[in-house]
N, C-alpha and C positions, 0 to 999 in steps of 0.2 A: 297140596296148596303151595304156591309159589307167587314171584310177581308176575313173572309172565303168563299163568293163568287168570290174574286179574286184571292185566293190563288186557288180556282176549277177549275177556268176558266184557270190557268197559268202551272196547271199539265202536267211535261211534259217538261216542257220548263228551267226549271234549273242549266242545265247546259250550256246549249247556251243562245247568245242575239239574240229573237227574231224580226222577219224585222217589229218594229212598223212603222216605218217610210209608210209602205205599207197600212196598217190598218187604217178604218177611221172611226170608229162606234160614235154610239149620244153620244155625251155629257151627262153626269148625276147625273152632279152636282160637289160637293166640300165635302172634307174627309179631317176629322183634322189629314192629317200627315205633318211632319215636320222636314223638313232637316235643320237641325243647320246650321250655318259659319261653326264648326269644324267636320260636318260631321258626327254626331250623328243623329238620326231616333227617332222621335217621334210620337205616336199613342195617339189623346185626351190627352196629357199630359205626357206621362208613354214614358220612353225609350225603344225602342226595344231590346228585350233580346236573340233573334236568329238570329245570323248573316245570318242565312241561310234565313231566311225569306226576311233581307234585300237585299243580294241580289239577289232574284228572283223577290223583287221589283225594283230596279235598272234595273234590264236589261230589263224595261219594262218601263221605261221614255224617254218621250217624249217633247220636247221643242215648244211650238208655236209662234213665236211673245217673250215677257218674260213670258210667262207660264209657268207651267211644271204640266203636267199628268201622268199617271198610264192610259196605255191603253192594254185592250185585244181585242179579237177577235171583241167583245160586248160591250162594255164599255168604256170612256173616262172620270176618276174623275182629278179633277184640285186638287193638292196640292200645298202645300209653302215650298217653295227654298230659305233661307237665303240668298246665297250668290250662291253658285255653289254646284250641286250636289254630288259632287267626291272632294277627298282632295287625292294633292298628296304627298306623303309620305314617298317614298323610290326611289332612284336613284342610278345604278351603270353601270359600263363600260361593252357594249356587250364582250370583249374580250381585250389581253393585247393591242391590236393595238390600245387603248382608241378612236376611230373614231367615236362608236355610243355608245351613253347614251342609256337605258334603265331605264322605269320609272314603276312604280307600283302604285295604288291608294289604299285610305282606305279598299275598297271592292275588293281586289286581283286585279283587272284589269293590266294587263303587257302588256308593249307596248313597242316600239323603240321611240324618239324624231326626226320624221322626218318628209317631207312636207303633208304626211295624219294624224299627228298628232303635230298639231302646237301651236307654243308658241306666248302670246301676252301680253303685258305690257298696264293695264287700265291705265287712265288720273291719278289714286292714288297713283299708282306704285306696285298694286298688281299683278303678274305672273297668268296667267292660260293658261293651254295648254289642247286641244280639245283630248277630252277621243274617242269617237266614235258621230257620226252622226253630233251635233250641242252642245253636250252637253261636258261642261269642267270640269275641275279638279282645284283646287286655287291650289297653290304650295304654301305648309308649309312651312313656314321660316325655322325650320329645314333643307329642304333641297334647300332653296334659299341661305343661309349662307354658304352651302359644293358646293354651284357653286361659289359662288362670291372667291371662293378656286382655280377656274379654270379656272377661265376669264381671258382673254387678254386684256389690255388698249389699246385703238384705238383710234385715232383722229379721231375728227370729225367734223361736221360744226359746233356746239351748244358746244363745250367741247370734252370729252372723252370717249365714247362708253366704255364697260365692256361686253367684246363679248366672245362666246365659241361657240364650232361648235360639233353637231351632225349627222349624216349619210351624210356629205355634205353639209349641210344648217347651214348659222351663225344662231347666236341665242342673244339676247340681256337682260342685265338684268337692264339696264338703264345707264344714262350718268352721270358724275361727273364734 
């Protein structure tokens, strides 16, 4: 098990995210890679210095239970996820009608903020909204700070709601 045999097995697949979700192959083992909290990619120690490689490995994780793997066709290695895979990083309005946010992650991923990709407030008060399948994205304070720009005060049973709304759906960034 090496990178090079997973970058062989993954030929191909580059520009698209592959359906791992379908894919079930053995387990084999654990590879010291390593997703930071902020989103940086570590290999035995050493940063990853081609974002290209990251993400062809990104579009190829997979969440079990709190797991998270690199699966191919063949293969299922268990790496380490600080926090969440994806860090999201850039936020702006679909169009002047300001109705849908559109979000971006460290690894280009571009999305809308709607009900297939949702926003959730852990018990810490940290944001993550679901990238694709089961896997999230942390929202960088950076752009938690250009929402709390956007919110609406809402009453509520506990205090004050800090609400804004994307494609439809409110969206909360906690109470006051």
């Amino acid at each position: 098990m090496s990178l090079d045999s997973i970058i062989g097995q993954l030929t191909g697949h580059e520009n698209k995210v592959p359906p791992v979700e379908l894919w079930d192959p053995p387990y084999c083992g654990e590879m010291d890679i390593v997703i930071k909290a902020d989103g940086s990619w570590y290999y035995n120690g050493s940063i990853f210095k081609r974002m290209s490689l990251v993400k062809l490995f990104a579009s190829v994780i997979k969440k079990e239970n709190d797991e998270y793997f690199l699966v191919t066709p063949v293969e299922k290695i268990k790496i380490t996820v600080e926090d969440a895979p994806f860090v999201l990083t850039q936020w702006q309005w679909q169009d002047d009608c300001q109705e849908t946010i559109i979000v971006a992650t460290n690894l280009d991923d571009e999305f809308a903020l709607n009900p297939d990709h949702r926003m959730r407030l852990d018990n810490n008060g940290q944001l993550y909204v679901t990238v694709r399948r089961n896997l999230e994205a942390k929202v960088h304070r950076n752009v938690y700070y250009q929402w709390v720009d956007i919110v609406k005060e809402v009453p509520s049973e506990t205090g004050t709601a800090l609400i804004f709304q994307s494609a439809g759906q409110f969206y909360t960034l906690g109470e006051i």
